[in-house]
N, C-alpha and C positions, 0 to 999 in steps of 0.2 A: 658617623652616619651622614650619608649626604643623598640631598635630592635635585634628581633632574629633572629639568626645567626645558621646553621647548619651546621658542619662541622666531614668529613671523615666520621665513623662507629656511631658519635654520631646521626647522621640523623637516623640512623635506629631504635634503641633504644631510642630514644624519647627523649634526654638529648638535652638542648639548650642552649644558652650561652646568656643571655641579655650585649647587648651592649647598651650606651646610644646612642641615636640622636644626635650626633654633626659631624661637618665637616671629623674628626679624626676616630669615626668610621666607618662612610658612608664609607671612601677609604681604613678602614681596611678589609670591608665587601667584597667589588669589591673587591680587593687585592688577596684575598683568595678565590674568585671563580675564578677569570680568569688570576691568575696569583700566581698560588698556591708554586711554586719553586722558584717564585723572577725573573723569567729570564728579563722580561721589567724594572729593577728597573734603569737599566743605562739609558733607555728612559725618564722614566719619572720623574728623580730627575731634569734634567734641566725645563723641565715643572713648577713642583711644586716652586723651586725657583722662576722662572720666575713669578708665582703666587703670590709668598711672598714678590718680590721687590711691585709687584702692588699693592698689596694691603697696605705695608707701605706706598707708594705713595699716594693711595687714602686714608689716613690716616692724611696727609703732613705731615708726618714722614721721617725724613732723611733716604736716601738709606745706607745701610749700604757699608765700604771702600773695605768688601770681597766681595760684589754680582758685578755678570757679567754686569750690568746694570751702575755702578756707572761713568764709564768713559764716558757714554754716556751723564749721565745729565740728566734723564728723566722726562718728564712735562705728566701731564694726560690730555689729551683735549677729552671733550666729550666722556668718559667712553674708549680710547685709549689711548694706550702708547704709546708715541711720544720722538724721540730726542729732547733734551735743547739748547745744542750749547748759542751762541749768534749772533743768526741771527734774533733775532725780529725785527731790525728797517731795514732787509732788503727789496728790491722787490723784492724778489722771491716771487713765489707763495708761499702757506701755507705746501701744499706738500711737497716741495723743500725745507723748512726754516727748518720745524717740521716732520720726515721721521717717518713714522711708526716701530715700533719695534717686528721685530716675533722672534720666535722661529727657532731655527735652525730645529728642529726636528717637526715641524706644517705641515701641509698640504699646505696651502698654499706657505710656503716657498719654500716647496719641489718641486710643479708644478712652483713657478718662476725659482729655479735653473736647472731644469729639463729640460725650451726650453730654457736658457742658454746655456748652456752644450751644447743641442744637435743642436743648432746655429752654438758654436765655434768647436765640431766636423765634422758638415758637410763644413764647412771654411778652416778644415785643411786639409779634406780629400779631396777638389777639388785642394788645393794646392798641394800635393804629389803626386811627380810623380809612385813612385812604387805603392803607391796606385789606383791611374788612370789607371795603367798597367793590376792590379790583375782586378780590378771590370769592364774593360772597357766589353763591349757584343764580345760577338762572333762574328764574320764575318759571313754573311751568304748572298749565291749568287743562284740564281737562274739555275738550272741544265740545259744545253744545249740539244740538241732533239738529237736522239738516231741516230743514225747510218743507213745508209738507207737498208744495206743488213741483217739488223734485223726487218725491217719491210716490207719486200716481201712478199705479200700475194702466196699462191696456185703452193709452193716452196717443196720439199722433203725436210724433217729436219734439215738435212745435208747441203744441199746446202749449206750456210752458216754457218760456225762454225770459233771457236775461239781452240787456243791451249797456253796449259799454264801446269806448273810441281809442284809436291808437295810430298814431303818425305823428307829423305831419307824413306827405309825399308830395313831392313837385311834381304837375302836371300840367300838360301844354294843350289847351283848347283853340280853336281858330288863330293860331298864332299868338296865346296871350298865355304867358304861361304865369303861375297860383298854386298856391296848394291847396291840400284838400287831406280829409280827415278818412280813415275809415270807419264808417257804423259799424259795427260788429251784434252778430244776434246769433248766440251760442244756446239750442236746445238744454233745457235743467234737468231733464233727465236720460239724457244721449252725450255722448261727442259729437253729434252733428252740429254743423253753424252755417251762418250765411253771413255775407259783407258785401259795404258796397260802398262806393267812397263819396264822396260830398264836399263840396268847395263852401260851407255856408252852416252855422248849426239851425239855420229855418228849412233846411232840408231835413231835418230827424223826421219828421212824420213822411215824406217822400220814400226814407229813407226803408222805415216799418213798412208804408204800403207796396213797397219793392218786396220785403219780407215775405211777407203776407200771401203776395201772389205768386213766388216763387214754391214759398213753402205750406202755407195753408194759415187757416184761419189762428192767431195767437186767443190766449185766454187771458194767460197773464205774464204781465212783463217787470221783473227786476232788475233796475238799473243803480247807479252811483246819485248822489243827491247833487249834481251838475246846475249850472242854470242854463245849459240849451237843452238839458231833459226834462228840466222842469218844463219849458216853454212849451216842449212838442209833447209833453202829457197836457198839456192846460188848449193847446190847439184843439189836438185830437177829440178833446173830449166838446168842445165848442162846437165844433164839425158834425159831431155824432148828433149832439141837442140840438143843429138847425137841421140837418138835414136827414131827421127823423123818418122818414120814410121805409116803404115793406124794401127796396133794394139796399137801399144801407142796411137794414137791419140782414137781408138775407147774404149779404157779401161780407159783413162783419160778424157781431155774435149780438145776441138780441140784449146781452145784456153790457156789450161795448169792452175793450179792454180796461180788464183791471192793471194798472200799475203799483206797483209797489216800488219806494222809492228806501234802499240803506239810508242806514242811519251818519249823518256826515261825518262823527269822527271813527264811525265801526268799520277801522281795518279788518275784521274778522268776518265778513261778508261782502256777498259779491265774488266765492273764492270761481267761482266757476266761471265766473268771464275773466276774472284778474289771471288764471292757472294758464288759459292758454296763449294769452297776448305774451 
């Protein structure tokens, strides 16, 4: 019996090669379709070995003193290769006396060393600490409720607003050019906002009273705990106490802006003037 073989341009041309029917052709055949460059042959020459101690074995032909097999001793039990040893007249089980023999490169070996592995990888990773550091979760905390004068219903825009700065920008005055800051006053319970820019932070309350008249009377103002906010809370409020009068009082509010001033390391407020810069 003989098998034919097509191979490269001779397939197309009709030329075929008879090979005999034996073991040696069959895996020349294979060979040369699915492995036409040789690249598997470091895989599968321990394979074939592996085949060739066995079958001396089922042969009860000596292992030969070169095969990988021989320090093992191997017994064939029930069409498996099994270690020798000298553990027969043990009690261990039969398992335990006679271990089976794989292949380094088998499948099966591959999925036992495989949850090995990845046993003694998760064993080491709950041990290390930098590791525990890198993988641990994020913190995460539940947002606290919003501020009350952001949630005044049937309020003019303004009423409540926040103040907060963002630039620099270079700007050119009578020829002298400087930078200058933007004020920013974003309505607490709108997107509306007003700016206006300022080469100086002893413009902040210039800055409000631009606000002011633009947009209407404020009540109260939330800012960052800055020291040129602090300064033009501590002006303004100077301002208000000397110059007490029925027209401050009727162009301001009679009872003056409150400010409220974040807490200096509380990243967690202010989100409403920080969200839109």
């Amino acid at each position: 019996m003989t098998l034919y073989q097509s191979r490269g341009l001779s397939a197309y041309s009709g030329i075929q090669k008879q090979i005999p029917m034996t073991r040696r052709g069959i895996l020349s055949v294979i060979n040369s379709i699915y492995d036409p460059l040789g690249f598997l042959a470091p895989v599968i020459l321990p394979a074939k070995l592996l085949l060739k101690d066995s079958s001396l074995e089922k042969k009860s032909k000596q292992v030969s003193r070169n095969s990988q097999l021989f320090k093992l001793d191997p017994i064939l039990q029930d069409g498996t290769l099994r270690v020798g040893r000298r553990l027969n007249k043990s009690a261990m089980p039969e398992n335990a006396k006679h271990q089976v023999i794989l292949s380094k490169h088998s499948r099966v070996a591959t999925l036992i060393l495989s949850d090995k592995e990845e046993q003694d990888t998760k064993m080491l990773l709950n041990k290390c600490v930098v590791c525990r550091r890198i993988s641990e979760k994020v913190g995460e905390q539940k947002m606290a409720n919003l501020p009350e004068e952001r949630l005044l219903p049937d309020k003019p825009p303004f009423t409540n607003a926040g103040v907060d700065y963002y630039g620099p920008f270079d700007v050119k005055r009578a020829g002298v050019q400087s930078k200058a800051m933007a004020c920013y006053s974003p309505a607490s319970s709108s997107e509306l906002c007003t700016s206006r820019l300022q080469t100086a932070s002893k413009q902040t309350p210039a800055s409000i009273r631009f606000a002011v008249c633009r947009r209407g009377q404020f009540t109260i103002m939330r800012s960052d705990n800055g020291t040129n906010l602090v300064g033009a809370e501590r002006e303004l409020r100077e301002a208000i106490q000397y110059l007490d009068n029925d027209k401050i009082e009727r162009a301001l509010h009679p009872k003056g802006i409150k400010w409220i001033f974040n807490n200096p390391a509380g990243s967690h407020q202010g989100g409403v003037c920080e969200r839109q810069i």
